[in-house]
C-alpha positions as a Markdown table, in Angstrom:
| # | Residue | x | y | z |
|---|---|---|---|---|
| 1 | Unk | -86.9 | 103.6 | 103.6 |
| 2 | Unk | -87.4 | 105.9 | 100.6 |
| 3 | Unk | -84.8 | 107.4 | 98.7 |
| 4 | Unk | -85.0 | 111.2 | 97.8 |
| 5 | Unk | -83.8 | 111.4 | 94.1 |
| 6 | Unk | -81.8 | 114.9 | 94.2 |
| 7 | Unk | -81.9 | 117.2 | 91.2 |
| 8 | Unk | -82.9 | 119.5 | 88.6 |
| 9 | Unk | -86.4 | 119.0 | 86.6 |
| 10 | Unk | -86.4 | 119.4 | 83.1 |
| 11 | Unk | -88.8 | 122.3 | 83.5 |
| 12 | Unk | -86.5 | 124.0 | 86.4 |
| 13 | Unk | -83.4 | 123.9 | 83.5 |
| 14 | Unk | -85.8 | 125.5 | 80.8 |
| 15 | Unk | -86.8 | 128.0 | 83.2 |
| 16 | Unk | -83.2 | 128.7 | 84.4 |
| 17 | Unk | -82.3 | 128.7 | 80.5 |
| 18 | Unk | -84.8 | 130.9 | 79.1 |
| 19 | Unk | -84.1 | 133.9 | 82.4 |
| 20 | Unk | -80.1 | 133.5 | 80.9 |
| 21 | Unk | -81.5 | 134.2 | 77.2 |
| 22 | Unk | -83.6 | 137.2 | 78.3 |
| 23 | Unk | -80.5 | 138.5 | 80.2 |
| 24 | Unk | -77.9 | 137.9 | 77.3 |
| 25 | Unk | -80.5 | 139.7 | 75.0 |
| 26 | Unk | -80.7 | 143.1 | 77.0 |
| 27 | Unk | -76.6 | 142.9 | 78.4 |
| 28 | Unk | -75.2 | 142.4 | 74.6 |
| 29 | Unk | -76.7 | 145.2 | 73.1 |
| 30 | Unk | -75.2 | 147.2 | 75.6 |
| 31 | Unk | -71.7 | 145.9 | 75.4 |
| 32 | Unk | -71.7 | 145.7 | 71.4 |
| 33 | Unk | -70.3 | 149.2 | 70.9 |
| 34 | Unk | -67.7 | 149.0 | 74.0 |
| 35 | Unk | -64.6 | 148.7 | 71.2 |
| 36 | Unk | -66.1 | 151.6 | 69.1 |
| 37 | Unk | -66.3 | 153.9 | 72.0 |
| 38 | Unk | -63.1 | 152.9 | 73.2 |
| 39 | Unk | -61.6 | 153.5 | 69.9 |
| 40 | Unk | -63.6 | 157.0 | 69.4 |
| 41 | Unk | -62.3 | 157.9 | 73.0 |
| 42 | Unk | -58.6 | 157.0 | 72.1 |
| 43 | Unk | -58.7 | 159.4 | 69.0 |
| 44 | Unk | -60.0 | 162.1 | 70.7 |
| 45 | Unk | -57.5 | 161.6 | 73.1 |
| 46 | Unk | -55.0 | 162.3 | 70.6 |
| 47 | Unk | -56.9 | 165.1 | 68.8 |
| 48 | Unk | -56.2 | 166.9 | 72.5 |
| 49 | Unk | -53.1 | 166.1 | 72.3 |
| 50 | Unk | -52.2 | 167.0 | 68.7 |
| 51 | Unk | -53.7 | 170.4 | 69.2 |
| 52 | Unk | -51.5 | 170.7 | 72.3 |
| 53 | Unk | -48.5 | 170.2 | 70.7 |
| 54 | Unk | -49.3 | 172.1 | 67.6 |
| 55 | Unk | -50.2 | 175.6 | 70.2 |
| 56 | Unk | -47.3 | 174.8 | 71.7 |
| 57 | Unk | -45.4 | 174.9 | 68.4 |
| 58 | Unk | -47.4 | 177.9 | 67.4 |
| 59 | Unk | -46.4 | 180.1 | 70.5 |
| 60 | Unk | -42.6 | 178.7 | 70.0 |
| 61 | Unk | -42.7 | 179.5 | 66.4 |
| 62 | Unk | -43.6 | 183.0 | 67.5 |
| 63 | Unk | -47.0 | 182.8 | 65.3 |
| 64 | Unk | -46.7 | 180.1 | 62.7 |
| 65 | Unk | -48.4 | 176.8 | 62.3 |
| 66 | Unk | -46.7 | 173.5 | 61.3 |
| 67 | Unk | -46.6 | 172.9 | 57.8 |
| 68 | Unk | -46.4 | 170.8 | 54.8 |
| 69 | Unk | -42.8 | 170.4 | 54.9 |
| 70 | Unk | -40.8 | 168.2 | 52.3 |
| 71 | Unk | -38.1 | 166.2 | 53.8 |
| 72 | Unk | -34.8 | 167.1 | 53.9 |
| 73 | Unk | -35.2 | 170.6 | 52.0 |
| 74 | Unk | -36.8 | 172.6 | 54.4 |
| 75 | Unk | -39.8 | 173.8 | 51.6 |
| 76 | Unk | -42.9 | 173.9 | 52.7 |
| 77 | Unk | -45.1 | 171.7 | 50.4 |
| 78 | Unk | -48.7 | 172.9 | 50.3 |
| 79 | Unk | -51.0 | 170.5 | 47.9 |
| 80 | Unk | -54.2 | 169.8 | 48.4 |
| 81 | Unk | -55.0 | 166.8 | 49.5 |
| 82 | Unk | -51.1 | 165.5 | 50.1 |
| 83 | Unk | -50.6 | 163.2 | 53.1 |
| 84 | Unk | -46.9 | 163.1 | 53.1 |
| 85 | Unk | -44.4 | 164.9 | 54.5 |
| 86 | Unk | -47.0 | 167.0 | 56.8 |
| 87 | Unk | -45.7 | 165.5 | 60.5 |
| 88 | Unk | -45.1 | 161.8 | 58.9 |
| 89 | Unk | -41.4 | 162.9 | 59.0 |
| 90 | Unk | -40.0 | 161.0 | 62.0 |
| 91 | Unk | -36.8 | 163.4 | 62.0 |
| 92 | Unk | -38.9 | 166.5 | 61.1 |
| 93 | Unk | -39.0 | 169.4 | 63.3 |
| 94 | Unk | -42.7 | 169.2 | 64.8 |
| 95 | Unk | -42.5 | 165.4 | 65.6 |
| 96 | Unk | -39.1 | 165.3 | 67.2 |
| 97 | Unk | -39.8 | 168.1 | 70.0 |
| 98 | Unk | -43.8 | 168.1 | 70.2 |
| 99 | Unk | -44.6 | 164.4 | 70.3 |
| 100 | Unk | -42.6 | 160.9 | 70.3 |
| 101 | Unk | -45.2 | 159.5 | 67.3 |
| 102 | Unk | -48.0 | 160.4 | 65.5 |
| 103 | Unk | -51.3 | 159.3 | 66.9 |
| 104 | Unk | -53.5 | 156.7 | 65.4 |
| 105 | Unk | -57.2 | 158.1 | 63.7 |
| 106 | Unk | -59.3 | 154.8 | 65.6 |
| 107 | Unk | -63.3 | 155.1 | 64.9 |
| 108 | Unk | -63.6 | 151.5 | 65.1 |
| 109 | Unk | -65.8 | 151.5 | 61.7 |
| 110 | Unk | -65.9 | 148.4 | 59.5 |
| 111 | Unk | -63.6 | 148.4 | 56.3 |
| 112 | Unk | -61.7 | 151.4 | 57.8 |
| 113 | Unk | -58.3 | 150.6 | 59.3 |
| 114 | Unk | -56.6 | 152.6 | 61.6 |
| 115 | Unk | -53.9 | 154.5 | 60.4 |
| 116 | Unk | -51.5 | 157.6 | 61.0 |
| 117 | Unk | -51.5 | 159.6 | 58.0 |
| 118 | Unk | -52.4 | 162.7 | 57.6 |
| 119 | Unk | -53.9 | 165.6 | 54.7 |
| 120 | Unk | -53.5 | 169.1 | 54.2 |
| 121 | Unk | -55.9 | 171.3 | 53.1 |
| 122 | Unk | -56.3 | 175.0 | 52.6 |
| 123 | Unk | -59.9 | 174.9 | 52.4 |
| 124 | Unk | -62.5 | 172.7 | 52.5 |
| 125 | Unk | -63.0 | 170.3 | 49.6 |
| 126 | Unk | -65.3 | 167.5 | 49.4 |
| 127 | Unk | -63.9 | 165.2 | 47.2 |
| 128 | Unk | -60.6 | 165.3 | 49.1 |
| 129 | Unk | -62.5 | 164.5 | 51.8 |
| 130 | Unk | -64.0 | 161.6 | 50.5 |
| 131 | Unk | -60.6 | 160.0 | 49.4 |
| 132 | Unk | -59.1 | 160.6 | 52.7 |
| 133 | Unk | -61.2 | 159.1 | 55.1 |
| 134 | Unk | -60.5 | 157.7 | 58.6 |
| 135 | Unk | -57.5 | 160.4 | 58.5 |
| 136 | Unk | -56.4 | 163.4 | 60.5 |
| 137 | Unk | -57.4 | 166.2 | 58.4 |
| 138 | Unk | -55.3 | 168.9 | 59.0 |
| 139 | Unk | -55.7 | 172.9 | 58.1 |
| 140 | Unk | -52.1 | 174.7 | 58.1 |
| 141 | Unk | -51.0 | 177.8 | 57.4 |
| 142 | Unk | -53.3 | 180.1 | 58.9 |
| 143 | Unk | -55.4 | 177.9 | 60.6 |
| 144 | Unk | -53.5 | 175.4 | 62.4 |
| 145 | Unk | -57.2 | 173.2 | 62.7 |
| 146 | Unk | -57.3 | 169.7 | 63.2 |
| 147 | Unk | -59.9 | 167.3 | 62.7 |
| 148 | Unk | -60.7 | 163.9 | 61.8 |
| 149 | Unk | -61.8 | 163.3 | 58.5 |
| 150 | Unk | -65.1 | 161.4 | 58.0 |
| 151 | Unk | -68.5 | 162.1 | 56.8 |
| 152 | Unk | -70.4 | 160.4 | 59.1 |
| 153 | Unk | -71.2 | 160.4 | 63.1 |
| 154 | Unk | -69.8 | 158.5 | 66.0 |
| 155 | Unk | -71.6 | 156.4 | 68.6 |
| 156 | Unk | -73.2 | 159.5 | 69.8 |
| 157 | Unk | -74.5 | 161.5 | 67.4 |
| 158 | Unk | -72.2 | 164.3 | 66.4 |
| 159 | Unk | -70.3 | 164.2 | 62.8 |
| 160 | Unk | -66.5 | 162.8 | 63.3 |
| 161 | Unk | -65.4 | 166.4 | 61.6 |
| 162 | Unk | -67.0 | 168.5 | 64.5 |
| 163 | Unk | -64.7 | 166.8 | 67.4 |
């Protein structure tokens, strides 16, 4: 009686191996920018809720926008470019009653970590811009506008600033 020898060909593995390849090549593409989307979702996230809280202030406050406020004296502190003191204070008055923490700026870029901090400005500058990337960029005074700053555009197209 004859034996049946049970099996894969070598031709049968190659085929199998090379439909895996084609597979891996059109699925990765696909998933590479899953932890920069997640990351651009998380800080618009907190954009929304970062301009909640600072309406919220701005109806409480009977018309006046968070600002640059030094600890412990109570003066508001409005240089260009500073990223101190602006809601960093974890005592201060906008952080203790509108939000537990300030939010993390995540684009999920290379070289840029994520981080907290935040710069006032009056009016747009450039070169503040460029030495404050990755940041919440925030207008006070009359403005109240908050954005992230960064000079180029996010997974989909649009620049960071316009979110």
């Amino acid at each position: 009686m004859k034996t049946m020898k049970k099996g894969f060909t070598l031709i049968e593995l190659m085929i199998v191996v090379a439909i895996i390849g084609i597979l891996a090549a059109i699925a990765i593409p696909k998933f590479a920018d899953l932890i920069k989307k997640s990351k651009e979702g998380a800080t618009k996230g907190s954009l929304g809720a970062l301009r909640s809280a600072i309406t919220i202030y701005y109806g409480e406050q009977e018309g006046i926008y968070p600002t640059a406020v030094t600890a412990g004296t109570g003066s508001v502190q409005v240089d260009e470019g500073d990223d101190t003191g602006i809601f960093a204070n974890p005592t201060g008055p906008f952080l203790t009653k509108y939000l537990d923490k300030m939010p993390s700026v995540k684009l999920g870029i290379a070289g840029l970590a994520d981080t907290d901090a935040c710069v006032f400005i009056s009016t747009y500058v450039p070169a503040l811009m460029a030495d404050n990337l990755g940041k919440w960029w925030y207008r006070g005074n009359s403005f109240g506008e908050l954005h992230v700053s960064h000079t180029t555009t996010d997974t989909k197209g649009a620049s960071y600033t316009s979110w």
